[in-house]
mmCIF file of the N, C-alpha and C atoms, coordinates in Angstrom:
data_MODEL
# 
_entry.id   MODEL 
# 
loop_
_atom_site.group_PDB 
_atom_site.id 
_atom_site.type_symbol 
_atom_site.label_atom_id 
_atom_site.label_alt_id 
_atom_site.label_comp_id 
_atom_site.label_asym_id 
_atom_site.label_entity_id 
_atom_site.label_seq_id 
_atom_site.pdbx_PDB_ins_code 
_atom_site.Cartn_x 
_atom_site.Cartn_y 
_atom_site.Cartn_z 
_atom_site.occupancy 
_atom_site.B_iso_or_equiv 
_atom_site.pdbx_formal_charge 
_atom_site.auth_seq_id 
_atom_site.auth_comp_id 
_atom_site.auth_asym_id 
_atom_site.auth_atom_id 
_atom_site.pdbx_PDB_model_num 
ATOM 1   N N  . UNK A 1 1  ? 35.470 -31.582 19.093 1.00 0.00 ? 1  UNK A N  1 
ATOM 2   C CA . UNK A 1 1  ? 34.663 -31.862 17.916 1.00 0.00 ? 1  UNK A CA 1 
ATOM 3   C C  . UNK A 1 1  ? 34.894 -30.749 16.907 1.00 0.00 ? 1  UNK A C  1 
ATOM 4   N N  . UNK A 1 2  ? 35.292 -31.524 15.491 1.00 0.00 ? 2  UNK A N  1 
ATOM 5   C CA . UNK A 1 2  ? 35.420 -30.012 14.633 1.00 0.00 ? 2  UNK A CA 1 
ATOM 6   C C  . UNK A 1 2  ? 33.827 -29.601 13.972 1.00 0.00 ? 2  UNK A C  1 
ATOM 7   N N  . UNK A 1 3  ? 34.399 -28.453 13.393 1.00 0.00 ? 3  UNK A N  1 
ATOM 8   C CA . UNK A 1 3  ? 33.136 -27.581 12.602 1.00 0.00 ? 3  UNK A CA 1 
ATOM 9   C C  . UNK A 1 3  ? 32.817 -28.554 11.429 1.00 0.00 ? 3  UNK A C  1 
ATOM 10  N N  . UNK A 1 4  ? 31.626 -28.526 10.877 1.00 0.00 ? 4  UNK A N  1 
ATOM 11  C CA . UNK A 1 4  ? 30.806 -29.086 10.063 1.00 0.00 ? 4  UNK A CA 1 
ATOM 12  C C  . UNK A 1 4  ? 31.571 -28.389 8.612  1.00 0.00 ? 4  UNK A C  1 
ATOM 13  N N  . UNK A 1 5  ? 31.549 -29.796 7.514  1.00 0.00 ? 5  UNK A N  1 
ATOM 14  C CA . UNK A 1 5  ? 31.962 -28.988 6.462  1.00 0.00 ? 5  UNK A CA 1 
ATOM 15  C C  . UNK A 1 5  ? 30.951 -27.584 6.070  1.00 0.00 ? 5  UNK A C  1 
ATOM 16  N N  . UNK A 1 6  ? 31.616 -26.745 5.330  1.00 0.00 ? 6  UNK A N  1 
ATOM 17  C CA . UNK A 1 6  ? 30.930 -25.351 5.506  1.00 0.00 ? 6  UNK A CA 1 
ATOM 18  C C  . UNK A 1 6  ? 30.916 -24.646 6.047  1.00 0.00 ? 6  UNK A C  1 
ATOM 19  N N  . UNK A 1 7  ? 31.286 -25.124 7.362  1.00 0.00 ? 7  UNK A N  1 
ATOM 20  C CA . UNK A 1 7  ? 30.540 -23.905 8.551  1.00 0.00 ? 7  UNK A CA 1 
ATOM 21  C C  . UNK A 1 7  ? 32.483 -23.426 9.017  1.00 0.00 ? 7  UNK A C  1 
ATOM 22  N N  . UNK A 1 8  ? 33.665 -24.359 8.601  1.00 0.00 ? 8  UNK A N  1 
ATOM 23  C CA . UNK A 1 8  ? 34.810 -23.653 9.164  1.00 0.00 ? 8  UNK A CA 1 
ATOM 24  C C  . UNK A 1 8  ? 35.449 -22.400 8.487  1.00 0.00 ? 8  UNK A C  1 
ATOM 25  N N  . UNK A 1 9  ? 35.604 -21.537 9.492  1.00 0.00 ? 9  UNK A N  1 
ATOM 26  C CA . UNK A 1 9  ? 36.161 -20.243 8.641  1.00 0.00 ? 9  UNK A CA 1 
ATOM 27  C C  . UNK A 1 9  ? 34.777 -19.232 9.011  1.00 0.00 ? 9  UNK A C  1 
ATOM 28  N N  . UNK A 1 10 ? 34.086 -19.802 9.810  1.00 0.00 ? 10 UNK A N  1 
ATOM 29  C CA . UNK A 1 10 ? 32.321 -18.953 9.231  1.00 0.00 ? 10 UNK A CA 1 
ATOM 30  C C  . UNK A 1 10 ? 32.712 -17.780 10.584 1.00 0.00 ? 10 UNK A C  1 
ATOM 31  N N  . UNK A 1 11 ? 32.302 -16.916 10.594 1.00 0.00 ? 11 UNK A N  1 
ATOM 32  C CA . UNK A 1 11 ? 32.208 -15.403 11.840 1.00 0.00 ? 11 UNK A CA 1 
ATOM 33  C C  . UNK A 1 11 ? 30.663 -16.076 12.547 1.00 0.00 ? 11 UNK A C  1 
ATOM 34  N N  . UNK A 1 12 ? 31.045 -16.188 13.694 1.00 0.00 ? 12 UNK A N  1 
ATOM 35  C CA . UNK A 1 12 ? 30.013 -16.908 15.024 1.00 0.00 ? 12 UNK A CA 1 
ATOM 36  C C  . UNK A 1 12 ? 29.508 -15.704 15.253 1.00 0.00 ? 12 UNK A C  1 
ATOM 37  N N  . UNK A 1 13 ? 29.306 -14.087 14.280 1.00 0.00 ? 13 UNK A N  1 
ATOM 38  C CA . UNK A 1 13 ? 28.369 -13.438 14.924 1.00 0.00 ? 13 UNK A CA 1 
ATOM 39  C C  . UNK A 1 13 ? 27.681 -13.129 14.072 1.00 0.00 ? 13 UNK A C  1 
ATOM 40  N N  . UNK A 1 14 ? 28.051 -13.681 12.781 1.00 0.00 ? 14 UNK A N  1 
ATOM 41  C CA . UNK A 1 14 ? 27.021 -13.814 11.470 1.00 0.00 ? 14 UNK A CA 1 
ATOM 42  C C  . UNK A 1 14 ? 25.870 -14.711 11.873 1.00 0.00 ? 14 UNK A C  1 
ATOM 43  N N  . UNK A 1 15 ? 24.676 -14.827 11.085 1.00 0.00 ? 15 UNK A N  1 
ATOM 44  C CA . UNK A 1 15 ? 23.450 -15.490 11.425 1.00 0.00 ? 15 UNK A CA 1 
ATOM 45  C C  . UNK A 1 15 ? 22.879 -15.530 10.600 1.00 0.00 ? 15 UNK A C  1 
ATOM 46  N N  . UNK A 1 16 ? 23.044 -16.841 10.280 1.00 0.00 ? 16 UNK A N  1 
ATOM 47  C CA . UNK A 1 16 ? 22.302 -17.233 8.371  1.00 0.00 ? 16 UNK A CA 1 
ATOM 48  C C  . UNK A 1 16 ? 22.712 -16.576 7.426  1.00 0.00 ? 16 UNK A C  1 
ATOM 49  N N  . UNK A 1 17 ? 23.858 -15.893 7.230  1.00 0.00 ? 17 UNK A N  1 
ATOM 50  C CA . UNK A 1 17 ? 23.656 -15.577 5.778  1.00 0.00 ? 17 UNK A CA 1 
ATOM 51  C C  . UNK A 1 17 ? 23.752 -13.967 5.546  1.00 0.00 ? 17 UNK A C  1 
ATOM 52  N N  . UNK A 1 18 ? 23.519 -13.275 6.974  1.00 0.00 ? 18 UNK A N  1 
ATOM 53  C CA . UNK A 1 18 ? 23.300 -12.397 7.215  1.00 0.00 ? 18 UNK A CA 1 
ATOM 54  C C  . UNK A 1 18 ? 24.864 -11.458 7.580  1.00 0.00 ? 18 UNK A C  1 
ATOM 55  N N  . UNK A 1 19 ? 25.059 -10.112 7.531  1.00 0.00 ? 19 UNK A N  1 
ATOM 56  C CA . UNK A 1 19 ? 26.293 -10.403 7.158  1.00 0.00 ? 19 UNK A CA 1 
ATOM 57  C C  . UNK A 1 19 ? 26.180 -8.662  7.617  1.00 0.00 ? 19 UNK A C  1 
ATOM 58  N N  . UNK A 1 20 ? 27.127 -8.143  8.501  1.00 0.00 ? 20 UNK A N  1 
ATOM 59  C CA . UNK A 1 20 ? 27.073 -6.699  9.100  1.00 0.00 ? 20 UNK A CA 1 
ATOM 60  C C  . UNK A 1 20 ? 26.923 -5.499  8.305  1.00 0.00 ? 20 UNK A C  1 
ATOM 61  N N  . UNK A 1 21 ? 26.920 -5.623  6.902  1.00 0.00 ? 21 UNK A N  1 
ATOM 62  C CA . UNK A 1 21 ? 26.379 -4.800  5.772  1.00 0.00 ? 21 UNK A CA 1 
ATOM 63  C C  . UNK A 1 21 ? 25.058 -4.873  5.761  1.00 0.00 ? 21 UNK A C  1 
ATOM 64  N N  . UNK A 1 22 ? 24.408 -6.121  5.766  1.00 0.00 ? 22 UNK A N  1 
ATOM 65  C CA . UNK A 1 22 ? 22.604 -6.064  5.853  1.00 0.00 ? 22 UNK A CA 1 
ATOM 66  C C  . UNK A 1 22 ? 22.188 -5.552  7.128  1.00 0.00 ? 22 UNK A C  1 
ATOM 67  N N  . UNK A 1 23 ? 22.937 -5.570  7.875  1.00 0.00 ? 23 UNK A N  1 
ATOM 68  C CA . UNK A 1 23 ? 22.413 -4.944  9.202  1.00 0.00 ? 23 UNK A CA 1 
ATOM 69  C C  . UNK A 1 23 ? 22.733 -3.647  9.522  1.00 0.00 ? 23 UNK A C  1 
ATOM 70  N N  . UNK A 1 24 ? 23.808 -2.894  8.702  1.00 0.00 ? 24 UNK A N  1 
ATOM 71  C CA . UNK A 1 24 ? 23.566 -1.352  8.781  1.00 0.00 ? 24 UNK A CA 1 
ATOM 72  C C  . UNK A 1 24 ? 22.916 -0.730  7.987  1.00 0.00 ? 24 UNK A C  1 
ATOM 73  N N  . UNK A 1 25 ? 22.602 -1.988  6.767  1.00 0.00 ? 25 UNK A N  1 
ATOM 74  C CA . UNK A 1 25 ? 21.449 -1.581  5.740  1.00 0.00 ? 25 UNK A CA 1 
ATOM 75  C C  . UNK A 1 25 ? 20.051 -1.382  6.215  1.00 0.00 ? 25 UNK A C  1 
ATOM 76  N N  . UNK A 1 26 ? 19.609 -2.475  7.491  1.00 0.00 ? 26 UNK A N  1 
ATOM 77  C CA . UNK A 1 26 ? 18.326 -2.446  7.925  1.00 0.00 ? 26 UNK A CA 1 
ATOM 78  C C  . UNK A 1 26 ? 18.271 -1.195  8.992  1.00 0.00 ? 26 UNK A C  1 
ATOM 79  N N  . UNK A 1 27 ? 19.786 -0.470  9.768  1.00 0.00 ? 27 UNK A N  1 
ATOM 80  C CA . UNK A 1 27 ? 19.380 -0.124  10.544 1.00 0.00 ? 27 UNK A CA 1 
ATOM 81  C C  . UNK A 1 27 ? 19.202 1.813   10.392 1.00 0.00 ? 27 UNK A C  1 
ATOM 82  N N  . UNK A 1 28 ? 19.882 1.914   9.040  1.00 0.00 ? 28 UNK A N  1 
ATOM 83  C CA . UNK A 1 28 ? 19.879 2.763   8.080  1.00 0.00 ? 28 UNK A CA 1 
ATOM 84  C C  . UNK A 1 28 ? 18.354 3.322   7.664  1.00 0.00 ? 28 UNK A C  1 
ATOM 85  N N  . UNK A 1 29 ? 17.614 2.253   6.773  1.00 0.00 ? 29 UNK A N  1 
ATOM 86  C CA . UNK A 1 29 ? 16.263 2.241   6.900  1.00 0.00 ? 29 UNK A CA 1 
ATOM 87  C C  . UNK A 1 29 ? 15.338 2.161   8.107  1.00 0.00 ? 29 UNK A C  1 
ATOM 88  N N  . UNK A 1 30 ? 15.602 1.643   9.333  1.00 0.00 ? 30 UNK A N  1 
ATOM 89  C CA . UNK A 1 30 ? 14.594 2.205   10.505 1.00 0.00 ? 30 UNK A CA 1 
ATOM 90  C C  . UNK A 1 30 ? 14.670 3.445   10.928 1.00 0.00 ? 30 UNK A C  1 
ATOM 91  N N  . UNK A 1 31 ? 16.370 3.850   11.054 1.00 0.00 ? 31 UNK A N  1 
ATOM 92  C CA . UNK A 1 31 ? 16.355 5.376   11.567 1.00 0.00 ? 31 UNK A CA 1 
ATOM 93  C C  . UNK A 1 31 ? 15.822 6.248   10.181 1.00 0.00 ? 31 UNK A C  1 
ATOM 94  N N  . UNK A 1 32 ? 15.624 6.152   9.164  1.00 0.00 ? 32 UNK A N  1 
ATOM 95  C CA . UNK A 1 32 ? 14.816 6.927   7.833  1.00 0.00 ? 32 UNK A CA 1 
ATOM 96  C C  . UNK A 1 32 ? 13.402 6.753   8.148  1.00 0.00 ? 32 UNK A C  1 
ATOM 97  N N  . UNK A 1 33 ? 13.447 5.660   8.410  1.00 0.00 ? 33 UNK A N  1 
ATOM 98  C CA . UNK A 1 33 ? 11.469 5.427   8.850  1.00 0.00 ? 33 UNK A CA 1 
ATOM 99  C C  . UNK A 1 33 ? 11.230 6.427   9.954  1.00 0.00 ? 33 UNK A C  1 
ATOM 100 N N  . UNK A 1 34 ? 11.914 6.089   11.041 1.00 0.00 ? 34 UNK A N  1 
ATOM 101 C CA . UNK A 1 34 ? 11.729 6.616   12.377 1.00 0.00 ? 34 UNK A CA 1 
ATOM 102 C C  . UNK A 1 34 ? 11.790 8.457   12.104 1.00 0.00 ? 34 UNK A C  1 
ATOM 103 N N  . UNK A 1 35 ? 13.157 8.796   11.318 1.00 0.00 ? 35 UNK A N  1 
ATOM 104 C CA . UNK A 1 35 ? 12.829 10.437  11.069 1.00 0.00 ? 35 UNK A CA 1 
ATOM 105 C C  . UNK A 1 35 ? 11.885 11.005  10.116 1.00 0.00 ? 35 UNK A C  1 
ATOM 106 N N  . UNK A 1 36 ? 11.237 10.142  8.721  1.00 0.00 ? 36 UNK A N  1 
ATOM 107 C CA . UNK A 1 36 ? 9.906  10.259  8.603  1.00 0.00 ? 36 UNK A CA 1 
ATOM 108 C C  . UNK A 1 36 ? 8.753  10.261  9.058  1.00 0.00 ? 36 UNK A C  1 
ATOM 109 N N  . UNK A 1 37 ? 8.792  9.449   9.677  1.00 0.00 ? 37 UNK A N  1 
ATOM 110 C CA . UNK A 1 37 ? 7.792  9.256   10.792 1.00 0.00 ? 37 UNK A CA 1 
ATOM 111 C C  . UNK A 1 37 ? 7.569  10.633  11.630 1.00 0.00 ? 37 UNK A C  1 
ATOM 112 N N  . UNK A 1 38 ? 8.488  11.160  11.777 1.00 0.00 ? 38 UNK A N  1 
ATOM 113 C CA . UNK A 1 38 ? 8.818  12.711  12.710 1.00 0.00 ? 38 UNK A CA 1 
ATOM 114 C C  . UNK A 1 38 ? 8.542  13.545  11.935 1.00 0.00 ? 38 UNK A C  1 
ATOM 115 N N  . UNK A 1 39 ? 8.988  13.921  11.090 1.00 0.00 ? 39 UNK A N  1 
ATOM 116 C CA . UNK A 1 39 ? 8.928  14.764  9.935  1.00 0.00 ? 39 UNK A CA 1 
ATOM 117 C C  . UNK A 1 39 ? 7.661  14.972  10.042 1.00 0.00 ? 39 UNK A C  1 
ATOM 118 N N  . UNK A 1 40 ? 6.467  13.450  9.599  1.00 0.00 ? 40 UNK A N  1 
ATOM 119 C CA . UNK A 1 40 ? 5.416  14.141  9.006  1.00 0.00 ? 40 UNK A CA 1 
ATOM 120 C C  . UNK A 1 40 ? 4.063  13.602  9.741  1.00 0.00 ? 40 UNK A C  1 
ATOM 121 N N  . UNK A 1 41 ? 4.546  14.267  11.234 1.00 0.00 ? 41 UNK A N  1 
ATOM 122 C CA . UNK A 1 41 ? 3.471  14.103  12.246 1.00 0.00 ? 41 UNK A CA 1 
ATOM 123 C C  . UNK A 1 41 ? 2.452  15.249  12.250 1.00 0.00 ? 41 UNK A C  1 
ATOM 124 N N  . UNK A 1 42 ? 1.518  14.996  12.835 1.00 0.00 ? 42 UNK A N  1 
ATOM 125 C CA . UNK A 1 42 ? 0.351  16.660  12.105 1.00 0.00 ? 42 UNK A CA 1 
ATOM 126 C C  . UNK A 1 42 ? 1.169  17.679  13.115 1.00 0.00 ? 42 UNK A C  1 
ATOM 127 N N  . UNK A 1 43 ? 1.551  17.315  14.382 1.00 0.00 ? 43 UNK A N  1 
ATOM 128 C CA . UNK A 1 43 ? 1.727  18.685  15.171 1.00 0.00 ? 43 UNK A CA 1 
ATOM 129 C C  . UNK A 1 43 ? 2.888  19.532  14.206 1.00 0.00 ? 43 UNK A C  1 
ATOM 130 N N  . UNK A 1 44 ? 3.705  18.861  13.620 1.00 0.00 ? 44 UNK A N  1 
ATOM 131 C CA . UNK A 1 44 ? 4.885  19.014  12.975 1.00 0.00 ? 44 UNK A CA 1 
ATOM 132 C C  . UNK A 1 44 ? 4.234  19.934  11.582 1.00 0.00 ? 44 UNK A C  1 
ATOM 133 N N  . UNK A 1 45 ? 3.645  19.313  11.050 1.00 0.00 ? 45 UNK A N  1 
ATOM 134 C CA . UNK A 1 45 ? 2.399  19.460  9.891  1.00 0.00 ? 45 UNK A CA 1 
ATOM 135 C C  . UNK A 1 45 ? 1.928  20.105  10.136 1.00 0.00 ? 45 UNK A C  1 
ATOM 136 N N  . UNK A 1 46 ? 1.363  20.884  11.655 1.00 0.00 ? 46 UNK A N  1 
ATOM 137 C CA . UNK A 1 46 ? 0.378  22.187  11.461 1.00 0.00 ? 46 UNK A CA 1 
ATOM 138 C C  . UNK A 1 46 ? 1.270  23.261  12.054 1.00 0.00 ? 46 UNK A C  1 
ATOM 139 N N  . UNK A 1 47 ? 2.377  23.508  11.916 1.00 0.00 ? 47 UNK A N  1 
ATOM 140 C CA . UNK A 1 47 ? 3.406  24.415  11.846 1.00 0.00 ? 47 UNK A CA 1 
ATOM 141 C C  . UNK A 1 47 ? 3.292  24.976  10.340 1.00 0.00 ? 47 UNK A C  1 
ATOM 142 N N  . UNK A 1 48 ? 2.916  23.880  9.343  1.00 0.00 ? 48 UNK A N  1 
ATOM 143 C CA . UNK A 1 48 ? 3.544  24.815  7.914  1.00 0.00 ? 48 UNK A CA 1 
ATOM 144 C C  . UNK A 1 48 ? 2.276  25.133  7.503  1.00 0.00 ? 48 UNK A C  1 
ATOM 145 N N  . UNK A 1 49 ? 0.989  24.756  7.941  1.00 0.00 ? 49 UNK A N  1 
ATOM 146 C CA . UNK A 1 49 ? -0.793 24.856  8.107  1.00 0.00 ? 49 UNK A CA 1 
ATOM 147 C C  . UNK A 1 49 ? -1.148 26.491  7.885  1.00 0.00 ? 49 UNK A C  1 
ATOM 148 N N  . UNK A 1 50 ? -0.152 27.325  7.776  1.00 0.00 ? 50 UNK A N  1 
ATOM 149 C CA . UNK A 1 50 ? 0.073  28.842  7.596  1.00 0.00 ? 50 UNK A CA 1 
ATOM 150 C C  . UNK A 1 50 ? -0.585 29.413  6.378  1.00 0.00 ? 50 UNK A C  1 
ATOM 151 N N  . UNK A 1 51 ? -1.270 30.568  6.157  1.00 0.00 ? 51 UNK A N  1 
ATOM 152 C CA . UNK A 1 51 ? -0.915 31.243  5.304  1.00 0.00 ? 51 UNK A CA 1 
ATOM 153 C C  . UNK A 1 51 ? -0.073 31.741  4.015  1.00 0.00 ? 51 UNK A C  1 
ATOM 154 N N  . UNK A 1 52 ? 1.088  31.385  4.298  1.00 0.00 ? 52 UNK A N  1 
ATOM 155 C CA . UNK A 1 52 ? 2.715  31.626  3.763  1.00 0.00 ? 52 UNK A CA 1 
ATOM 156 C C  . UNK A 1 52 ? 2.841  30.863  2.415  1.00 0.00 ? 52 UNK A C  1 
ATOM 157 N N  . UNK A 1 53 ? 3.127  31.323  1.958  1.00 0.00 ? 53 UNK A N  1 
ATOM 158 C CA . UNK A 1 53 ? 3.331  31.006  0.180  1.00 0.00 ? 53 UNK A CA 1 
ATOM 159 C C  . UNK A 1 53 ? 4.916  30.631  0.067  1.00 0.00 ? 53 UNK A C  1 
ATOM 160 N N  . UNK A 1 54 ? 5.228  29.923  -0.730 1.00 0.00 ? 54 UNK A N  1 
ATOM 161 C CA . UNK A 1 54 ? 6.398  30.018  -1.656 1.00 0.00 ? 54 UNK A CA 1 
ATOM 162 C C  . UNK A 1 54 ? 6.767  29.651  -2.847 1.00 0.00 ? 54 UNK A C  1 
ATOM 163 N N  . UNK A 1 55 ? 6.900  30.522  -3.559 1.00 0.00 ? 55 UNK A N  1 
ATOM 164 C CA . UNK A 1 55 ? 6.679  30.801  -4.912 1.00 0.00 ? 55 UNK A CA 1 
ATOM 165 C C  . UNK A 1 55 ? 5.831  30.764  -5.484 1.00 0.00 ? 55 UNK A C  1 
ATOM 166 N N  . UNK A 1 56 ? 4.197  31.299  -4.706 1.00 0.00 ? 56 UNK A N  1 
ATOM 167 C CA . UNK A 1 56 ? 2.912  30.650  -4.942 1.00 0.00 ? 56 UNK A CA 1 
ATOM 168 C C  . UNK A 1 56 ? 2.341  29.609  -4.532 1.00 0.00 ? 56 UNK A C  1 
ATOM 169 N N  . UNK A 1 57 ? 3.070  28.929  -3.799 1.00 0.00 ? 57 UNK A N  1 
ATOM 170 C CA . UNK A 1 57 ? 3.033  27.286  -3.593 1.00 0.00 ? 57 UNK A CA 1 
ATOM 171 C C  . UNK A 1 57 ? 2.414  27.051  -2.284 1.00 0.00 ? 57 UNK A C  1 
ATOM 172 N N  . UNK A 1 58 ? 1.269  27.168  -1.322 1.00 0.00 ? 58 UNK A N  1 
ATOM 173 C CA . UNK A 1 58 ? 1.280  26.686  -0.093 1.00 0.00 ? 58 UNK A CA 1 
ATOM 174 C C  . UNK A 1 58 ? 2.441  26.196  0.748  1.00 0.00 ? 58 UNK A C  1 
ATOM 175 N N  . UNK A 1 59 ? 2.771  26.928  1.564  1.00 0.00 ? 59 UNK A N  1 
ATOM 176 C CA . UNK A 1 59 ? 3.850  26.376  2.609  1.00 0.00 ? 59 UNK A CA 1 
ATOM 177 C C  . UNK A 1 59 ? 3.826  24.814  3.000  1.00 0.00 ? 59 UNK A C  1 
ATOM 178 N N  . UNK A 1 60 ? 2.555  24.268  3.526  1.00 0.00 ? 60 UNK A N  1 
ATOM 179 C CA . UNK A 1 60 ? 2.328  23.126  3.954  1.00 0.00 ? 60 UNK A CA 1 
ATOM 180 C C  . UNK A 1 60 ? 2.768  21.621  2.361  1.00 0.00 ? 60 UNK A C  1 
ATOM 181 N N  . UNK A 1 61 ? 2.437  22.389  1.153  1.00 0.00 ? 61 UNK A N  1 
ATOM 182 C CA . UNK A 1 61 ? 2.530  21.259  -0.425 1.00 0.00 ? 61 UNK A CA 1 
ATOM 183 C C  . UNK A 1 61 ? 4.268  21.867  -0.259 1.00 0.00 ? 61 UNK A C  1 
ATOM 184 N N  . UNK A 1 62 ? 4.790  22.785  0.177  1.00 0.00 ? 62 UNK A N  1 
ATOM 185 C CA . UNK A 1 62 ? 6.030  22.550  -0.327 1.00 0.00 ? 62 UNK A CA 1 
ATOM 186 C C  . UNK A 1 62 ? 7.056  22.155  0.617  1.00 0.00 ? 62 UNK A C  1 
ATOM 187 N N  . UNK A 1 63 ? 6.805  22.231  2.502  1.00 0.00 ? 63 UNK A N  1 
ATOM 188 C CA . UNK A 1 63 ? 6.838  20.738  3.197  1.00 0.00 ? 63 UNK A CA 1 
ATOM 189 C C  . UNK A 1 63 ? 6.750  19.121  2.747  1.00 0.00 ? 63 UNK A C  1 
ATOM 190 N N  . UNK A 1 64 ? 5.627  19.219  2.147  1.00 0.00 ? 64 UNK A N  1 
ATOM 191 C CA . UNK A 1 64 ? 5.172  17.847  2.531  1.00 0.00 ? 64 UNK A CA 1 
ATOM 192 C C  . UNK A 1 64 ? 6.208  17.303  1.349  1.00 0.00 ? 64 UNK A C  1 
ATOM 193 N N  . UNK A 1 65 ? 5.954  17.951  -0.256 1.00 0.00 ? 65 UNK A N  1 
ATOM 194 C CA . UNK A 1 65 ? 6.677  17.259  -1.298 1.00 0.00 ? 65 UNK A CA 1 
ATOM 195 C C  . UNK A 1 65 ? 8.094  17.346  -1.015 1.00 0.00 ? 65 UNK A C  1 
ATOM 196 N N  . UNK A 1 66 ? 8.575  18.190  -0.059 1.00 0.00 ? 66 UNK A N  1 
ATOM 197 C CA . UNK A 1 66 ? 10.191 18.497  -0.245 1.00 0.00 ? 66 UNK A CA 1 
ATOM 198 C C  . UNK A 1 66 ? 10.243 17.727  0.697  1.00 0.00 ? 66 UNK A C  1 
ATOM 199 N N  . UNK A 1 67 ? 9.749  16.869  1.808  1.00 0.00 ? 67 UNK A N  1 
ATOM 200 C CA . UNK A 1 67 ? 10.175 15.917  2.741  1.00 0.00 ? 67 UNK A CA 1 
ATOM 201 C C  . UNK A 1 67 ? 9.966  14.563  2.116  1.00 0.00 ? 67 UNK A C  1 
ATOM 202 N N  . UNK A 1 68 ? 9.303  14.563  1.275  1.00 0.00 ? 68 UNK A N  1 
ATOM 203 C CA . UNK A 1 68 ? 9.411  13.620  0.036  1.00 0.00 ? 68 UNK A CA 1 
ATOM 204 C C  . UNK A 1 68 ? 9.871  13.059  -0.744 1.00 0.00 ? 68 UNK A C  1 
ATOM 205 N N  . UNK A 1 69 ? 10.541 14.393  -1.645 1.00 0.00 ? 69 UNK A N  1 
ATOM 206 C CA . UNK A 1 69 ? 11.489 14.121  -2.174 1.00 0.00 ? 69 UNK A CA 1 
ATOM 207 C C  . UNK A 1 69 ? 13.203 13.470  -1.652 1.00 0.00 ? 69 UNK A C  1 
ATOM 208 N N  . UNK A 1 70 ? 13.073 14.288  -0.683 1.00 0.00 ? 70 UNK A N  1 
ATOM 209 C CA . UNK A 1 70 ? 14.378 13.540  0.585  1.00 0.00 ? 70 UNK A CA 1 
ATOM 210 C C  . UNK A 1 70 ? 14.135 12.573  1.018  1.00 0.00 ? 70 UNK A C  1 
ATOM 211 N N  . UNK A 1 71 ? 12.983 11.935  1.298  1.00 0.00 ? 71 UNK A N  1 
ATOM 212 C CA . UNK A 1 71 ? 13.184 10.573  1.859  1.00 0.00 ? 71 UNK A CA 1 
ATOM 213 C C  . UNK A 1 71 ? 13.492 9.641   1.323  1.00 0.00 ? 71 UNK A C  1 
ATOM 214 N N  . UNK A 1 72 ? 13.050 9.771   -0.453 1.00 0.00 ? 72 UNK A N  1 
ATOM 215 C CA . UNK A 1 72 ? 13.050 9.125   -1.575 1.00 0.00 ? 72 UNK A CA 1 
ATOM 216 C C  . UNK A 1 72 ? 14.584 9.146   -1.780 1.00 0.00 ? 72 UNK A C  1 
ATOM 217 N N  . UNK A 1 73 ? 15.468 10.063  -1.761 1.00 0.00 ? 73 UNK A N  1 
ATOM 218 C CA . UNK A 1 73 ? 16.226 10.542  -1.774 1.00 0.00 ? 73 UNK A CA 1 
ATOM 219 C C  . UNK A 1 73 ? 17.678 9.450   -0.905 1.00 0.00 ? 73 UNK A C  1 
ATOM 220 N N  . UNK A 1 74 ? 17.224 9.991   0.012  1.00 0.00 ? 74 UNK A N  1 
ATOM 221 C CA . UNK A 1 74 ? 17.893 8.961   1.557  1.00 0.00 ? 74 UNK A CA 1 
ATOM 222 C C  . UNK A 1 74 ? 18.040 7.490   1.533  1.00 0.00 ? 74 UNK A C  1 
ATOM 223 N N  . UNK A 1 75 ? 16.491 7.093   1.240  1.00 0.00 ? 75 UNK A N  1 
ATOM 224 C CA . UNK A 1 75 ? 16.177 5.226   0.915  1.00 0.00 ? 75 UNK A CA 1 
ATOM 225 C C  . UNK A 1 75 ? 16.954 5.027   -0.449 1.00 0.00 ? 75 UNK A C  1 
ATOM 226 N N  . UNK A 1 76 ? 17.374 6.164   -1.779 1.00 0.00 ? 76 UNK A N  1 
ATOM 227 C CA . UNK A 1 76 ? 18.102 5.476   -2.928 1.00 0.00 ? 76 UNK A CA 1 
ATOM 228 C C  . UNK A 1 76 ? 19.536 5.656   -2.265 1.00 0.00 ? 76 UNK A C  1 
ATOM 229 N N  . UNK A 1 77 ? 20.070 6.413   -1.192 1.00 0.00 ? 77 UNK A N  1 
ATOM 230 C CA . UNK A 1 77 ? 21.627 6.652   -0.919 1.00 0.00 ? 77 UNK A CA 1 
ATOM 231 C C  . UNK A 1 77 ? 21.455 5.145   0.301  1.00 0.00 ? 77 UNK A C  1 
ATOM 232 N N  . UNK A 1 78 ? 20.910 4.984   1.144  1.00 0.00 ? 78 UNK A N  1 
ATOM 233 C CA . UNK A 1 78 ? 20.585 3.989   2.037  1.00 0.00 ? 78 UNK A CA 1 
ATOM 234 C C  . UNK A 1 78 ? 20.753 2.537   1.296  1.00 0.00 ? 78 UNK A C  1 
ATOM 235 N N  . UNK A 1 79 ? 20.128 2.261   0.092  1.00 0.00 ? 79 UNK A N  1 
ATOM 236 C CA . UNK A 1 79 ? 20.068 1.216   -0.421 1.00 0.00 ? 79 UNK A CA 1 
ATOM 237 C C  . UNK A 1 79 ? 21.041 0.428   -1.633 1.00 0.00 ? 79 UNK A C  1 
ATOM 238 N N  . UNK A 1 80 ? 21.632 1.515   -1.658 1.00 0.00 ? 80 UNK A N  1 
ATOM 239 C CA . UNK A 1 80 ? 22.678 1.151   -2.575 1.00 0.00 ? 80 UNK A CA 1 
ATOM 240 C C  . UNK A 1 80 ? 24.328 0.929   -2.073 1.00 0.00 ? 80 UNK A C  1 
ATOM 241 N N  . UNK A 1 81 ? 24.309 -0.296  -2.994 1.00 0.00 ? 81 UNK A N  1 
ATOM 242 C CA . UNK A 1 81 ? 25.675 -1.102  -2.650 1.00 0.00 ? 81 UNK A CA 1 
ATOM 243 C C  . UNK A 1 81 ? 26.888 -0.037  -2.935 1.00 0.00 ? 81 UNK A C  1 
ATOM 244 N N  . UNK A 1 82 ? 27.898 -0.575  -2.211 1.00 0.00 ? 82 UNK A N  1 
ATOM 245 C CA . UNK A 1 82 ? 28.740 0.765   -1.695 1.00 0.00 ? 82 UNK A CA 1 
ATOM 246 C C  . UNK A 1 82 ? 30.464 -0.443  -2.287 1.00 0.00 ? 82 UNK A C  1 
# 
């Protein structure tokens, strides 16, 4: 029996439409979730909970925004077509 018009020529490990670029795209974004997720756990978080200044700045505000700024960072290099 042949393939259905459309479907000859198609990769049998594609799935709907879906296509091994969206899937290192999704898997790109879980491991970013997953090392955010790490990043900004309290035990992790009460390491920078210190005293310690930089440049005036609370240690812990210049953690939190600079893991911030990188993630933001990561998800625009992650998400963009290549």
């Amino acid at each position: 029996m042949s393939a259905p018009d459309g479907e000859a020529g198609r990769d049998p490990g594609r799935e709907s439409g879906h296509d091994t670029v969206s899937g290192r795209h999704r898997d790109r974004m879980i491991g970013l979730f997953l090392l955010a997720a790490a990043l900004f756990n309290p035990p992790l978080l009460g390491l920078f909970g210190v005293e310690g200044r930089v440049l005036g700045v609370p240690a812990l505000y210049v953690w939190v925004f600079g893991l911030w700024v990188a993630v933001i960072a990561l998800a625009a290099l992650a998400g963009r077509k290549r």
